[in-house]
KOLLUM-624185 format. One record per residue (C-alpha): residue number from 1; x, y, z; residue in one letter. Coordinates in nm, 3 decimals. Example, Ala and Ser with C-alpha at 12.3 -4.5 7.8 and 13.67 -1.06 7.14 Angstrom:
BEGIN
  resi       xx       yy       zz  resn
     1    1.230   -0.450    0.780     A
     2    1.367   -0.106    0.714     S
% end
This chain:
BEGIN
  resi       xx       yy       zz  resn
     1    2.509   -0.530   -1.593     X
     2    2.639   -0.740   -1.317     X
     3    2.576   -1.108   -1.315     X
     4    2.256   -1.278   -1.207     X
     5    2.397   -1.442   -0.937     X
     6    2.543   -1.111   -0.775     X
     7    2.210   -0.919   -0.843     X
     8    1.958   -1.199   -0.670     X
     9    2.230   -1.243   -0.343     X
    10    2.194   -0.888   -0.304     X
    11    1.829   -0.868   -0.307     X
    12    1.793   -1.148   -0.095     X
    13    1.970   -1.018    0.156     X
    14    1.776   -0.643    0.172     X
    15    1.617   -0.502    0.449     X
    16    1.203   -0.524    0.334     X
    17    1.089   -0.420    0.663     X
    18    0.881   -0.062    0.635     X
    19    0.738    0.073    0.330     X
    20    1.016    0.254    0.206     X
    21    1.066    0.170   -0.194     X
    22    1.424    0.390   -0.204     X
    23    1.616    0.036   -0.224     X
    24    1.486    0.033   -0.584     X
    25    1.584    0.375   -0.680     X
    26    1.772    0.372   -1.016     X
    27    1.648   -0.007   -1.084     X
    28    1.311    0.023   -1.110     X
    29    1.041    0.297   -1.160     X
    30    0.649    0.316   -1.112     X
    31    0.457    0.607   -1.271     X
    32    0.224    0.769   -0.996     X
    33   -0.159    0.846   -1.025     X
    34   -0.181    1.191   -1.121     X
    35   -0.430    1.316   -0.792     X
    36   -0.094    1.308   -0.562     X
    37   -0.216    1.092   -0.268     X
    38    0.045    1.230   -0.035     X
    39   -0.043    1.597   -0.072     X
    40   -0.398    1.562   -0.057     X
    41   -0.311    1.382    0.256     X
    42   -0.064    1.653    0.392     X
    43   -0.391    1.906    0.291     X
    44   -0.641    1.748    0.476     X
    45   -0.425    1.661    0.817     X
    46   -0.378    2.059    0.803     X
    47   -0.733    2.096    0.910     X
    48   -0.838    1.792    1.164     X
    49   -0.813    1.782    1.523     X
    50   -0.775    1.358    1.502     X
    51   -0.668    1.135    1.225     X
    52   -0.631    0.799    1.223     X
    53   -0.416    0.637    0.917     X
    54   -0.441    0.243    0.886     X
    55   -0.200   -0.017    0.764     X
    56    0.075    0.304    0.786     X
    57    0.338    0.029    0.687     X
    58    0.675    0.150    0.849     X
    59    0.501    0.508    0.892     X
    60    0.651    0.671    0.604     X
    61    0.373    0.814    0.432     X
    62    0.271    0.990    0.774     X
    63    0.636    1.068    0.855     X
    64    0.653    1.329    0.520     X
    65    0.353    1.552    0.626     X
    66    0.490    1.857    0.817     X
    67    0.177    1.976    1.005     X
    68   -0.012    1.675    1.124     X
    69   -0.308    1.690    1.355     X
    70   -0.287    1.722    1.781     X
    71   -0.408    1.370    1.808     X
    72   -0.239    1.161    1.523     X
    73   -0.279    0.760    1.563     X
    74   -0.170    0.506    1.294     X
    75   -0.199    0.121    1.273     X
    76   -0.020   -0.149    1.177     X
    77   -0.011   -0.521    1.194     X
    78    0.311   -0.652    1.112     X
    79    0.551   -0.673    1.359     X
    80    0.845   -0.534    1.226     X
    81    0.675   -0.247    1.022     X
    82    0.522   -0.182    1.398     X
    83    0.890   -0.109    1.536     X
    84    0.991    0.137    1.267     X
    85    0.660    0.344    1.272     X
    86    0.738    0.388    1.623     X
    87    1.096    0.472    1.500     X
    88    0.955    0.749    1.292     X
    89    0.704    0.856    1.452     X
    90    0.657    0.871    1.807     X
    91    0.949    1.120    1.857     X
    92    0.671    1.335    1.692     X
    93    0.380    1.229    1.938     X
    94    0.231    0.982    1.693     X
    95    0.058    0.710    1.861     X
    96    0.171    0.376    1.731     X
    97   -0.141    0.084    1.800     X
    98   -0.053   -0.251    1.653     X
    99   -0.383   -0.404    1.490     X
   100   -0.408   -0.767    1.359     X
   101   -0.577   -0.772    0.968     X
   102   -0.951   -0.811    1.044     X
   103   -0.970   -0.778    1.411     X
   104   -1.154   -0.421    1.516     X
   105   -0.998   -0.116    1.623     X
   106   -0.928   -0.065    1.976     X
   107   -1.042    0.302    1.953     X
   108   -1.444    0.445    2.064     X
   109   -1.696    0.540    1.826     X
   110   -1.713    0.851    1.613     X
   111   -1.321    0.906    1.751     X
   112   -1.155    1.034    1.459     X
   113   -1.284    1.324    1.187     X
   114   -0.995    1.160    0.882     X
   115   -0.918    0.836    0.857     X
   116   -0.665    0.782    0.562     X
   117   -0.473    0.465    0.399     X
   118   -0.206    0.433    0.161     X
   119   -0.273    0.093    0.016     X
   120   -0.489   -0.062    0.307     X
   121   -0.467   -0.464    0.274     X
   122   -0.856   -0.514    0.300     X
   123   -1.045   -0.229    0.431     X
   124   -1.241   -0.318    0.698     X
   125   -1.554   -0.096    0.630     X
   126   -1.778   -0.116    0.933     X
   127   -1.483   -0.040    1.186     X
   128   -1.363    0.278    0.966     X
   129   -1.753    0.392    0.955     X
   130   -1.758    0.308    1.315     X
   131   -1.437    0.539    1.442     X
   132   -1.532    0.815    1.181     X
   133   -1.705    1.150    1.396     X
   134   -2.020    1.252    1.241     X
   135   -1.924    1.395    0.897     X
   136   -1.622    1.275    0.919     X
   137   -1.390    1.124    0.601     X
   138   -1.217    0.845    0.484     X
   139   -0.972    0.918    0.239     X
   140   -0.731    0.627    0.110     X
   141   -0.524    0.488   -0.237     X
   142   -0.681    0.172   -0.283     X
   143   -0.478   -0.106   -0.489     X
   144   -0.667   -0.180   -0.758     X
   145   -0.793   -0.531   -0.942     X
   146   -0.537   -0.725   -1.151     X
   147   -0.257   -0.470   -1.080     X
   148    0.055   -0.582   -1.147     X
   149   -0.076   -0.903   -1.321     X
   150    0.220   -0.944   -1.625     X
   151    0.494   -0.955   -1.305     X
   152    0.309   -1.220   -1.096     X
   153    0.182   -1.417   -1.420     X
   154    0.525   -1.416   -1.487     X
   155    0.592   -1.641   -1.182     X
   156    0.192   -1.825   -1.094     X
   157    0.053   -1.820   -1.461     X
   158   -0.263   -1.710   -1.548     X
   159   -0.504   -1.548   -1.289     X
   160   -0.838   -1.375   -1.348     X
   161   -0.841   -1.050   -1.487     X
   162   -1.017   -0.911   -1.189     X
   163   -0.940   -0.941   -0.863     X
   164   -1.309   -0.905   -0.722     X
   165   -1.202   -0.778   -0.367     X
   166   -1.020   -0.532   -0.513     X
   167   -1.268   -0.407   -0.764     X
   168   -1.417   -0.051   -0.714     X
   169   -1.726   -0.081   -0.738     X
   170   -1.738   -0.394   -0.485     X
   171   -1.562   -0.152   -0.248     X
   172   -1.810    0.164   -0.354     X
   173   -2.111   -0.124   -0.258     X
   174   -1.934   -0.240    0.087     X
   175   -1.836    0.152    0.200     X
   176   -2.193    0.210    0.146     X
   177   -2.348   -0.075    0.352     X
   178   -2.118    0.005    0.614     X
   179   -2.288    0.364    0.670     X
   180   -2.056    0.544    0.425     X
   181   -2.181    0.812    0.164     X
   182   -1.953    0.795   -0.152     X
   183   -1.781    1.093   -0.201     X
   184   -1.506    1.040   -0.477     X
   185   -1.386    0.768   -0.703     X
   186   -1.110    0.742   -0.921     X
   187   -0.901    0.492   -1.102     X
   188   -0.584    0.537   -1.246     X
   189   -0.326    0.242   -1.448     X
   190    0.021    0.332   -1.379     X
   191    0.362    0.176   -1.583     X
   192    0.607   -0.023   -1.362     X
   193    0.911   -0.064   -1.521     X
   194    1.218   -0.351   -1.344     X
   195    1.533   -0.272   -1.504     X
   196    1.745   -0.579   -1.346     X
   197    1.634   -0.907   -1.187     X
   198    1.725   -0.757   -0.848     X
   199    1.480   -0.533   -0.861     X
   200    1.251   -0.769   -0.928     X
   201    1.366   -1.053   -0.660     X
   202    1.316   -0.721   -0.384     X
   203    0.952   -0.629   -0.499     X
   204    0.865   -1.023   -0.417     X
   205    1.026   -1.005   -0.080     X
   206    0.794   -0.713    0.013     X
   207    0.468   -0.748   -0.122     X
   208    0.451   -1.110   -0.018     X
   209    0.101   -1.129   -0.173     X
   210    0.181   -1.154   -0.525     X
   211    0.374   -1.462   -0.519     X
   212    0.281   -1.594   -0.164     X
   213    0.512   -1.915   -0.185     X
   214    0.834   -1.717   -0.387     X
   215    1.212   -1.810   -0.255     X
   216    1.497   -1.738   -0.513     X
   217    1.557   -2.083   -0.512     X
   218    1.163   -2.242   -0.610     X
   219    1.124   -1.965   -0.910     X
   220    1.531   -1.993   -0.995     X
   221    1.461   -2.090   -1.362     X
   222    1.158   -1.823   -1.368     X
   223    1.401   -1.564   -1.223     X
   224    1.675   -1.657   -1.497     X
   225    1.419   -1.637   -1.802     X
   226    1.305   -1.330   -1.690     X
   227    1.681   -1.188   -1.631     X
   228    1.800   -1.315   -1.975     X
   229    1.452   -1.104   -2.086     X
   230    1.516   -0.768   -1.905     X
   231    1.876   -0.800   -2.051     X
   232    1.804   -0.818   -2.412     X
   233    1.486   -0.550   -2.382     X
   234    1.662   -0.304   -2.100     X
   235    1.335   -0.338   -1.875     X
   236    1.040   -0.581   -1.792     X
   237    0.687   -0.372   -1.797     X
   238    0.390   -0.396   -1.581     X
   239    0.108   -0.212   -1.472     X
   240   -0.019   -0.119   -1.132     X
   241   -0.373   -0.024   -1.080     X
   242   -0.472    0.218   -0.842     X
   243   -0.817    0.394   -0.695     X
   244   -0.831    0.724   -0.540     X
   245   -1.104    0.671   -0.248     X
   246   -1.279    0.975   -0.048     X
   247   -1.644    0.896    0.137     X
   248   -1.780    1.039    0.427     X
   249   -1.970    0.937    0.758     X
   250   -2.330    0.946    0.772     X
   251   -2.434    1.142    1.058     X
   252   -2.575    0.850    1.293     X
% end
C-alpha cells in the first residue's frame, strides 16, 4: 500500500463536486439496499407526464434513466453540484432550478404526478405535498438514523444512537401531517467497507455532514490511527442505514 502521506495528498486534492462515488471504486465498497432505488425510479418515470427529483446532487441518478418523462425538473442547492446537473442534463431537456435547503419550491400547486429523491438532506414535507397532482407520489431513499456512526465516531466520539430527524417513523408522522398518505416503508442496514485512508479522507470531503469541521490537518493523528488500523485489518467497517420511502397525495 502506498504511504499515508501519498494517499491523504491525493484525496485532498479530488474533485467532490456531483454525486458521483466512482473516485472510490476499488478502495472502498458499500453494499446496496436490496429494493434497487434506481430501477424503481427508471420504472416509475416510464409512466409520468412530470417529475420532479429534489436534491439531484450533480444529476447522476436522473442522468442513468433512459426514458424520462416530457417535463423532467430537478433541484439542487449547492452551487457547484448546480453546474454539473446542468452539464448532464439539460442537453436532454431537463430543467435545472437551483433551490436553497428549506426555502419553498418555485413551482405551482399539484404541478408534478412523481416527485423522487435519492438521499434528500431534510425533506421538506409540506412543499413536496404541495407540488404533488392529486394522487400523485413521492418516492425517495431516505438516509437513515445513526448511519455510518463507527466512521464519524471514529473522528467526533460518541453521538446518540439515533439521529431523531432521520428516524422513520418521525418522517412517516411529518409526511402524514403534511397531507401525505403512507404508502411504503422500508429500512435496510448496509456494510461500508474503506480499504485505505484515502478513501476515507474523500468520503469526509463530500458528505461534509458527518464531520462538519474535518481538514486533514485538525484529525491528522485520527487519520494516522485509523490508517495504521485499516493496514493491519485490510479494511475499516461501517454501516449505512437506509429507508425506502413511497406515499402518495391526498386528493385536496
Amino acid at each position: 500500500m502506498r504511504t499515508f502521506s501519498d494517499l491523504i495528498d491525493e484525496a485532498a486534492a479530488a474533485d467532490v463536486s456531483g454525486w458521483d462515488f466512482a473516485w472510490l471504486d476499488g478502495r472502498a465498497t458499500e453494499e446496496r439496499p436490496p429494493w434497487g432505488y434506481s430501477r424503481l425510479i427508471a420504472a416509475r418515470l416510464t409512466h409520468v407526464a412530470s417529475a420532479l427529483d429534489i436534491d439531484t446532487g450533480g444529476g447522476e441518478i436522473i442522468a442513468e434513466v433512459r426514458h424520462l418523462p416530457p417535463r423532467m425538473v430537478v433541484t439542487e442547492g449547492w452551487p457547484p453540484n448546480v453546474d454539473r446537473a446542468r452539464g448532464l442534463l439539460t442537453p436532454r431537456g431537463v430543467i435545472v432550478v437551483p433551490v436553497e435547503q428549506g426555502q419553498p419550491f418555485p413551482f405551482p400547486d399539484a404541478c408534478f404526478e412523481l416527485v423522487t429523491s435519492r438521499h434528500p438532506v431534510n425533506p421538506h414535507w409540506r412543499e413536496i405535498a404541495r407540488v404533488l397532482a392529486d394522487d400523485g407520489t413521492y418516492l425517495a431513499q431516505h438516509v437513515g438514523p445513526a448511519s455510518a456512526y463507527e466512521l464519524i465516531e471514529w473522528f467526533r466520539g460518541p453521538l446518540p444512537r439515533v439521529d431523531l430527524d432521520r428516524d422513520p417513523r418521525r418522517e412517516v408522522a411529518a409526511a402524514a401531517a403534511a397531507g401525505l398518505q403512507i404508502v411504503n416503508v422500508k429500512t435496510a442496514r448496509c456494510r461500508m467497507e474503506f480499504f485505505d485512508i484515502g478513501a476515507v479522507v474523500y468520503i469526509l470531503r463530500k458528505c461534509v455532514w458527518w464531520v462538519p469541521d474535518f481538514t486533514v490537518e485538525r484529525y491528522r493523528d485520527a487519520l494516522k490511527r485509523l490508517d495504521a488500523r485499516i493496514r493491519k485489518h485490510g479494511a475499516f467497517v461501517a454501516h449505512s442505514t437506509r429507508t425506502l420511502f413511497e406515499a402518495s397525495r391526498l386528493p385536496r
